[in-house]
C-alpha positions in Angstrom: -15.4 -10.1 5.2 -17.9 -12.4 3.2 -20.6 -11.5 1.5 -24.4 -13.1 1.6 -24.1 -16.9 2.4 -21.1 -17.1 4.3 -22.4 -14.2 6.4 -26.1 -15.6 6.6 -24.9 -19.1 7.7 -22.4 -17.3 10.4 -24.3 -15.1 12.0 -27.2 -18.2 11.6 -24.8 -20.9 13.7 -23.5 -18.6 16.4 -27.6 -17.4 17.0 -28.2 -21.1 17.3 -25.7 -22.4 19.7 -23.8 -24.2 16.8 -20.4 -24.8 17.6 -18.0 -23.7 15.2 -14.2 -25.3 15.7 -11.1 -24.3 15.8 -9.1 -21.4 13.5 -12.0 -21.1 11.3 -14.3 -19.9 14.2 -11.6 -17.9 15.6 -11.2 -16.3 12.3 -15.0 -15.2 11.7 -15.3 -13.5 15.3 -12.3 -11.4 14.9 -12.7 -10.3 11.0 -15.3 -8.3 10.6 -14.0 -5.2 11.7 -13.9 -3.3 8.9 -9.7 -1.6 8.5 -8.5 1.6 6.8 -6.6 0.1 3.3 -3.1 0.5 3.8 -1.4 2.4 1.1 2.6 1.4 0.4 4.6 4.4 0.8 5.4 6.2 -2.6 9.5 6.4 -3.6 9.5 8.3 -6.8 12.9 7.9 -7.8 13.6 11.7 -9.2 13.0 13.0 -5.8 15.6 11.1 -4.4 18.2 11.7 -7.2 17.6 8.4 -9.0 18.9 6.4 -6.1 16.4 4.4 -4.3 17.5 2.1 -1.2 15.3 -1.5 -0.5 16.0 -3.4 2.8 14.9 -7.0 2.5 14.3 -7.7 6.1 12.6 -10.4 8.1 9.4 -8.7 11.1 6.5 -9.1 12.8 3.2 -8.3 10.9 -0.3 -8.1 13.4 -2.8 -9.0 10.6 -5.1 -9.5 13.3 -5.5 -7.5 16.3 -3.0 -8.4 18.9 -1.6 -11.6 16.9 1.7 -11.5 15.2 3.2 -13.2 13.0 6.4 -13.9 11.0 6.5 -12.2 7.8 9.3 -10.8 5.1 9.1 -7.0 4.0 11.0 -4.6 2.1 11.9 -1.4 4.2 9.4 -2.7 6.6 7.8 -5.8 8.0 5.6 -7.2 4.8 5.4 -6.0 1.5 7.2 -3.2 0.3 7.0 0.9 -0.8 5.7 1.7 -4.0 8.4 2.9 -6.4 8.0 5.2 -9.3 10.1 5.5 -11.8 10.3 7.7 -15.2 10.7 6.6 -18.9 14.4 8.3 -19.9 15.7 7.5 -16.2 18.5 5.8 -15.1 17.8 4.6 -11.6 20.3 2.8 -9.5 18.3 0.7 -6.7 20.6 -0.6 -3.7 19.3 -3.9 -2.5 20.5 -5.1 0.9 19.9 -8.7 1.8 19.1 -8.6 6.0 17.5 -12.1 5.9 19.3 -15.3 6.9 18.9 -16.8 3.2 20.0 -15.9 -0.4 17.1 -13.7 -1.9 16.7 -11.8 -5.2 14.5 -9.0 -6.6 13.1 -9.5 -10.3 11.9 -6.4 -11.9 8.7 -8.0 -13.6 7.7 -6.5 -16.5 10.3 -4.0 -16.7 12.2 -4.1 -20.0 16.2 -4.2 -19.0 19.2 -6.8 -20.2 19.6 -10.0 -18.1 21.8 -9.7 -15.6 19.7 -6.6 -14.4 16.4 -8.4 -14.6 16.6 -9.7 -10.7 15.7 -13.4 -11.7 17.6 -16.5 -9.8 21.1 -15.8 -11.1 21.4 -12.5 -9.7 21.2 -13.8 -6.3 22.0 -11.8 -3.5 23.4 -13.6 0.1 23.1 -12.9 3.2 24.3 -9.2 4.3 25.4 -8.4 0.7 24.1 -5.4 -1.1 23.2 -5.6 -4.9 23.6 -2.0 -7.1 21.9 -2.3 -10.3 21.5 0.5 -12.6 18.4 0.0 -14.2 17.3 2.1 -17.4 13.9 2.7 -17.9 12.9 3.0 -21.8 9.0 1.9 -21.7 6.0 3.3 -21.9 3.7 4.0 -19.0 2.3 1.0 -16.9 1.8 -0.8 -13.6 4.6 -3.1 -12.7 5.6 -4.9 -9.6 8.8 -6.6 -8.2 9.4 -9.5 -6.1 11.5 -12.4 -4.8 12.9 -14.7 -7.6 15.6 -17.0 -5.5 15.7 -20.3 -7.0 13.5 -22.9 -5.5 12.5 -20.0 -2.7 10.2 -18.2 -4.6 6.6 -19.3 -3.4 7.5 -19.0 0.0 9.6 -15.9 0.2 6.5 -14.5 -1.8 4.0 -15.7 0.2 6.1 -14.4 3.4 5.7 -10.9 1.8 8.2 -10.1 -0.3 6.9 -8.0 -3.2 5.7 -4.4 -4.4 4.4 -2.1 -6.6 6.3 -0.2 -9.3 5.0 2.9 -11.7 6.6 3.8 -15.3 5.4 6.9 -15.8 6.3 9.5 -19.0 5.0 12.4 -20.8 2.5 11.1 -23.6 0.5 9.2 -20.2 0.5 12.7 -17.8 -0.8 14.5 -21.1 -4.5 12.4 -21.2 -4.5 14.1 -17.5 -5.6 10.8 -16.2 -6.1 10.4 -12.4 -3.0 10.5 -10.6 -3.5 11.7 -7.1 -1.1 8.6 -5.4 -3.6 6.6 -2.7 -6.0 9.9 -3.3 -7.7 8.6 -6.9 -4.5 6.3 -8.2 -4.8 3.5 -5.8 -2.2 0.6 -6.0 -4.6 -2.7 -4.8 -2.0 -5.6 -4.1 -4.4 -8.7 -4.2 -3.4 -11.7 -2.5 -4.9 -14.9 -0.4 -3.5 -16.3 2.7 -3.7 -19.3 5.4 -4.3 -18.2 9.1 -4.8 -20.2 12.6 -6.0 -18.2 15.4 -4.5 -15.3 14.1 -1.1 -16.0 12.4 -0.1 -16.4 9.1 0.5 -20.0 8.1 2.6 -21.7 5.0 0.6 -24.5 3.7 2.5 -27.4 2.8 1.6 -30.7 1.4 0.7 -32.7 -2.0 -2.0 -30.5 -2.9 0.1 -27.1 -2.5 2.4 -28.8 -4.2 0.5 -29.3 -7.1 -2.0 -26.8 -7.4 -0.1 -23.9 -5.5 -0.5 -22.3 -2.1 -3.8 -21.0 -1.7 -5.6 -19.5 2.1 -9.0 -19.0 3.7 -8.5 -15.1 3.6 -8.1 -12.0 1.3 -5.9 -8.9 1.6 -5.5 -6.2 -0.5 -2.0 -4.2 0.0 -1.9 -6.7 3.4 -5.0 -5.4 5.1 -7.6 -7.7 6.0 -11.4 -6.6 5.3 -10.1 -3.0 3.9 -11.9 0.0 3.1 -10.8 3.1 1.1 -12.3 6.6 0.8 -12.6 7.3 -2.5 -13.4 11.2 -4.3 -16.6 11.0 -5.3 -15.1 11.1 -9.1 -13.4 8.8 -11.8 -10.6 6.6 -10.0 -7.9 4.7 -11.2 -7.1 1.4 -10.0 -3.9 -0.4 -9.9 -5.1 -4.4 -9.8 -2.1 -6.5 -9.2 -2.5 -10.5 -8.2 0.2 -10.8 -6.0 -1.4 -14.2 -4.8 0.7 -17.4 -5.4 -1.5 -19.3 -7.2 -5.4 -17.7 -6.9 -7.3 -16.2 -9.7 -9.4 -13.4 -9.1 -12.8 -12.6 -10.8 -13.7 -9.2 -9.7 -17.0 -7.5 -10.2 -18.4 -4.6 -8.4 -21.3 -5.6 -5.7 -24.1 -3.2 -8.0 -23.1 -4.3 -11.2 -21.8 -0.9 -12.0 -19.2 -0.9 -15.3 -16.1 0.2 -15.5 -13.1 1.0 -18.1 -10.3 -1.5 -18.0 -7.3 1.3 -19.7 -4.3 -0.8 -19.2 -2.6 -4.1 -19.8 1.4 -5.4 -18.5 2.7 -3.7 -20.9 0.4 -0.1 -20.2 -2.0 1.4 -21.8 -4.7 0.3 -24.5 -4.9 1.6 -27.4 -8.8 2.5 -26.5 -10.3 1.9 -23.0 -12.7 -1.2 -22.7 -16.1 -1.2 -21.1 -16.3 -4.3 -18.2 -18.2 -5.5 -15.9 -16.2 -8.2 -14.6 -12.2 -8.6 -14.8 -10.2 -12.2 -13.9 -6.9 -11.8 -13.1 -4.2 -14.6 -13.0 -1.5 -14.7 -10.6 1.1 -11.9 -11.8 -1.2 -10.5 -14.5 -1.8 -6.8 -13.7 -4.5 -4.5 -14.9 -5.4 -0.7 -14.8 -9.1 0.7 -14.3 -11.2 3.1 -14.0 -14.3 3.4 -12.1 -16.8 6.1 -11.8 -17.3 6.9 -8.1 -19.7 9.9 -8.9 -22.7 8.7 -7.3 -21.8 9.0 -4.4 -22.5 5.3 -3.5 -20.5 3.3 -1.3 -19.6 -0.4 -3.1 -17.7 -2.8 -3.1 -15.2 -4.6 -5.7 -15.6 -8.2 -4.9 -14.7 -11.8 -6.8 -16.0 -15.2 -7.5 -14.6 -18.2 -6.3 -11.3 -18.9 -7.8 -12.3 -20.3 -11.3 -8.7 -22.5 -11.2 -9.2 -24.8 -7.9 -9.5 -28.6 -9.0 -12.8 -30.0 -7.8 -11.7 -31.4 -4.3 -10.6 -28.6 -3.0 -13.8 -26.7 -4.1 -15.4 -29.3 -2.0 -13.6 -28.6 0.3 -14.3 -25.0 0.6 -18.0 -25.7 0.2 -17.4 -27.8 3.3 -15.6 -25.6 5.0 -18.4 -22.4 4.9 -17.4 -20.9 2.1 -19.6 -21.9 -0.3 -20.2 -20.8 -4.1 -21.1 -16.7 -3.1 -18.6 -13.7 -3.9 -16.0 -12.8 -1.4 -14.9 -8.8 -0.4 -11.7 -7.8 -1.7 -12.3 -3.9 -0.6 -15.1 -1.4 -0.2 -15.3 2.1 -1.7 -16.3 4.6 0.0 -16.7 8.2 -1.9 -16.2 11.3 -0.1 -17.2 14.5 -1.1 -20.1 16.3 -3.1 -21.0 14.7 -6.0 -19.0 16.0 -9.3 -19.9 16.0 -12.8 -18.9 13.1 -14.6 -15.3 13.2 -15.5 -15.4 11.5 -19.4 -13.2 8.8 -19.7 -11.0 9.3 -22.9 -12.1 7.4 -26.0 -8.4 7.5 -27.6 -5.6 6.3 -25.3 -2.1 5.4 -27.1 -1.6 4.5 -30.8 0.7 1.3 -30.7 3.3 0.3 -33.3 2.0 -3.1 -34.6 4.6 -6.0 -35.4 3.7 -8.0 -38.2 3.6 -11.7 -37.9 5.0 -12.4 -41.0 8.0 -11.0 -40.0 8.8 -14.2 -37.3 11.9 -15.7 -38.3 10.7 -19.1 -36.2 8.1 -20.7 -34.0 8.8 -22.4 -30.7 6.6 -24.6 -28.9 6.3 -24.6 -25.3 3.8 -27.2 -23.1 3.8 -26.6 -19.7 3.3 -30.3 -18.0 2.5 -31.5 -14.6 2.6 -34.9 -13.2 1.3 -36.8 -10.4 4.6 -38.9 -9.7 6.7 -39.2 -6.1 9.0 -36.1 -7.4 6.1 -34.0 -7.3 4.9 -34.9 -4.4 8.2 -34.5 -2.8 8.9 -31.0 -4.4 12.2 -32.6 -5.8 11.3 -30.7 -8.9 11.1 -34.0 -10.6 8.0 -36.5 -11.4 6.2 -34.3 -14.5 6.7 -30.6 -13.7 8.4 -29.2 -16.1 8.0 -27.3 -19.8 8.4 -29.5 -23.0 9.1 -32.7 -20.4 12.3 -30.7 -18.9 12.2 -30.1 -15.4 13.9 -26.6 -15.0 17.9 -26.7 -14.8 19.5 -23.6 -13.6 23.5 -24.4 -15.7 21.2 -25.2 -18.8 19.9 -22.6 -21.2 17.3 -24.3 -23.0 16.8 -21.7 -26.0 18.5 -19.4 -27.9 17.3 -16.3 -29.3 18.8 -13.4 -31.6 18.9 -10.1 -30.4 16.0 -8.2 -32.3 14.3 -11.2 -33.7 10.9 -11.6 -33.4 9.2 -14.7 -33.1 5.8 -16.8 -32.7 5.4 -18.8 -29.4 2.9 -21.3 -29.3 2.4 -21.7 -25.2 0.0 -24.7 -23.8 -0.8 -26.1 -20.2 -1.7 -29.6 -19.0 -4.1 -30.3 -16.4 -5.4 -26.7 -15.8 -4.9 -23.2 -16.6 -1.1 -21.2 -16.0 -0.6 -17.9 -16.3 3.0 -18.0 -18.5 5.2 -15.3 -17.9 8.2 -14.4 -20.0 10.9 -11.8 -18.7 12.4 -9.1 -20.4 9.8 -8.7 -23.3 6.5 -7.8 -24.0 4.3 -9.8 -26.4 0.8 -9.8 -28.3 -1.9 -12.3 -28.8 -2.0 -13.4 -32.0 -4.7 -16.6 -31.4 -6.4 -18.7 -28.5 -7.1 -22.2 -29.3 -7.1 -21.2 -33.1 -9.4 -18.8 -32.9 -8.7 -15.2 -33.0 -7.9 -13.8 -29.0 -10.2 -13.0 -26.3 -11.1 -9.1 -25.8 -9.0 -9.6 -22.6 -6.2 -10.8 -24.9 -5.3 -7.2 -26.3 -2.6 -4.9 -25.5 1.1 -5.3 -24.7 1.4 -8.2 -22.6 4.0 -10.2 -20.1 1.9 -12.6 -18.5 -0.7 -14.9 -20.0 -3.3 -17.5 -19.0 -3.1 -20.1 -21.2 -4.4 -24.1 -21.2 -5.7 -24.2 -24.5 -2.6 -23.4 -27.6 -2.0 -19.5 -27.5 -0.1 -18.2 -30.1 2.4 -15.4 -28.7 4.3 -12.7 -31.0 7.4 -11.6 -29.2 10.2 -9.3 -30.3 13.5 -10.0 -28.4 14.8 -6.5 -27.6 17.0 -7.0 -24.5 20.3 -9.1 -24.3 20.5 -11.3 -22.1 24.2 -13.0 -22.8 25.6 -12.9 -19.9 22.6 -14.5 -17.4 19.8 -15.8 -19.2 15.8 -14.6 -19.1 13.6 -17.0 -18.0 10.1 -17.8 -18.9 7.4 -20.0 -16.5 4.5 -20.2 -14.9 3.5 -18.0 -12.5 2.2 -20.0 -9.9 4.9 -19.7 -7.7 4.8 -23.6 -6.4 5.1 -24.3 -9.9 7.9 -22.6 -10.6 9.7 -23.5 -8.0 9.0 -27.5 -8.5 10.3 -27.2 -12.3 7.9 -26.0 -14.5 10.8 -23.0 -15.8 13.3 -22.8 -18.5 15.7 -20.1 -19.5 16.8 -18.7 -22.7 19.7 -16.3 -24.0 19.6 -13.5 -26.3 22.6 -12.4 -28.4 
């Protein structure tokens, strides 16, 4: 499932008699079968009269060929069906807890009050079934759900607990853009995880602790080397980084371009020409790609442009090395098809104007290197404006309708910051103006350098507070968090 080096210096030490120890070795002889991508199963929510059902059971997941292991799923054994939903709806979602622990689902990126969003107060225990109604009343766009149970998240994530979920409406079917489900509207659930011999593995330690779970393989949609036949046509892709705490750079293997169409928060104003995309843990991105030629390829990323130095080292060490790894193949099908033009005019969006801010918070997102963080006591540096997260305290208070400027910055390396329940624009990066990948209506942001947010509060959220943290899950989870009303 790697690409030039790590393939080269494989293929060059088994040849030569070089032994090879342990997991590692195991791992390289028994993944490079190429496997069919898995699609999630689609729920659309009108063909079921607005009531969708979601199981949040414990299995057994063979990632590998004749090795199991012990994985969280919802309605099945890891992961969970794709649900799509339609702007107007009202959609009532039955959640049944089957684990042995407390769980919750956060809706992120879906614009609702507070005690529907799903975050850690809404937790659901064992055998209970929560009933929210949930109304949908935003434009078009690629969301996703997943565990939020306080100090659980990372690993109840990491076991498998999240999925895919479509807003669709009218003005988005009228560009007639594709949207053939796993035909040419593929969801691609990006993730990494830690295997020996076979079965999945939670890291633990100082490191994870500090600089969030990462593993020695790639899955997309939790398939291991995948491949997907494609129409030979324009396709739309679904990128969601489901990972705990990876970034992805992806770039196709030829250098082809494509059209990057949507942000959180749905579409752009105007599709934007790329040729390489990063993606931060919970950032989500729609694009399209013109599979025309005919010409199998494959979509494949860098190493992850946020690992401190020593463990870069120790992925150098470790075979790795510096080259591009596989997250899926493409494979068109068909006779070739005229070009399909790509529309130059998506949505016209309603701008908010700065000046009408009413106040500007401040929010620094600090890690530390003290015996609290090493023990995951949530203590010892993590934390946002020196305040390790407090579930019983809400740390800011917003009016219902306001709209203000937060100014977001990380210490030590990059976060992507999340905030629940609204959608915001860039308004600068480190003074400057924002980065092209800045645009469009946004949830999730990278930030290290000062970024100045715009955010208008349109959802209450009186009776269980929003929350807004980084998104690397281990982060989270050890403090780095706070909470904030609006009324």
């Amino acid at each position: 499932m790697k690409l030039t080096r790590r393939s080269f210096l494989t293929a060059t030490a088994l040849a030569g008699g070089v032994a090879l120890a342990g997991p590692f070795a195991w791992r390289l002889a028994n993944a490079a079968e190429p496997r069919e991508l898995k699609i999630p199963e689609l729920i659309d929510a009108r063909h079921h009269g607005q009531s969708v059902s979601l199981r949040v059971q414990p299995g057994k997941t063979s990632f590998f060929p004749g090795r199991e292991s012990e994985t969280l799923g919802y309605n099945g054994s890891y992961l969970g069906p794709t649900l799509r939903v339609h702007r107007g709806d009202d959609v009532e979602v039955a959640v049944t807890n089957a684990l042995s622990e407390d769980t919750t689902v956060h809706w992120h990126g879906l614009l609702i009050p507070g005690e529907l969003d799903g975050g850690p107060h809404q937790t659901i225990p064992t055998g209970a079934t929560w009933q929210p109604v949930l109304p949908i009343r935003q434009p078009a766009a690629t969301l996703w759900y997943h565990s939020h149970a306080h100090g659980r998240t990372a690993e109840q994530v990491y076991a498998g607990l999240a999925g895919l979920m479509i807003v669709t409406d009218d003005e988005e079917k009228a560009l007639e853009l594709p949207s053939e489900y796993g035909v040419d509207d593929i969801p691609l659930i990006m993730q990494d995880r830690q295997f020996e011999n076979g079965s999945l593995v939670l890291p633990q330690g100082m490191r994870t602790r500090m600089h969030g779970r990462r593993g020695d393989t790639l899955m997309v949609n939790g398939t291991i080397n995948p491949f997907a036949r494609v129409p030979a046509r324009l396709v739309r892709l679904r990128l969601v980084n489901g990972a705990n705490a990876r970034f992805f750079d992806l770039a196709f293997t030829d250098g082809r371009p494509f059209h990057w169409m949507a942000s959180e928060g749905g579409l752009l104003e105007r599709p934007v020409e790329l040729r390489s995309l990063r993606l931060a843990p919970g950032e989500r991105a729609e694009i399209l790609v013109d599979f025309s030629d005919g010409r199998p390829v494959t979509l494949a990323t860098g190493p992850d442009s946020n690992v401190p130095r020593m463990r870069m080292m120790e992925r150098t060490a470790d075979l790795t090395g510096g080259e591009r790894d596989a997250v899926v193949r493409f494979e068109p099908q068909g006779a070739e098809t005229s070009v399909v033009k790509v529309p130059e005019q998506l949505l016209t969006h309603e701008r908010l104007d700065p000046s009408t801010a009413i106040r500007r918070r401040r929010f620094e997102m600090t890690m530390g290197m003290g015996m609290g963080s090493m023990m995951g006591s949530g203590s010892g540096g993590f934390g946002i404006n020196g305040r390790s997260f407090d579930i019983g305290r809400v740390d800011e208070r917003v009016g219902l309708g306001d709209t203000e400027i937060w100014e977001v910055s990380g210490a030590m390396m990059a976060h992507p910051f999340h905030i629940h329940g609204v959608h915001f624009t860039v308004l600068s990066r480190n003074g400057s103006p924002p980065d092209i990948r800045d645009q469009g209506l946004r949830d999730t942001i990278v930030v290290q350098e000062p970024v100045e947010l715009l955010v208008q509060f349109l959802q209450p959220a009186e009776n269980a507070p929003f929350m807004y943290h980084c998104h690397i899950l281990e982060h989270e989870d050890n403090g780095m968090m706070g909470q904030f009303s609006v009324s």
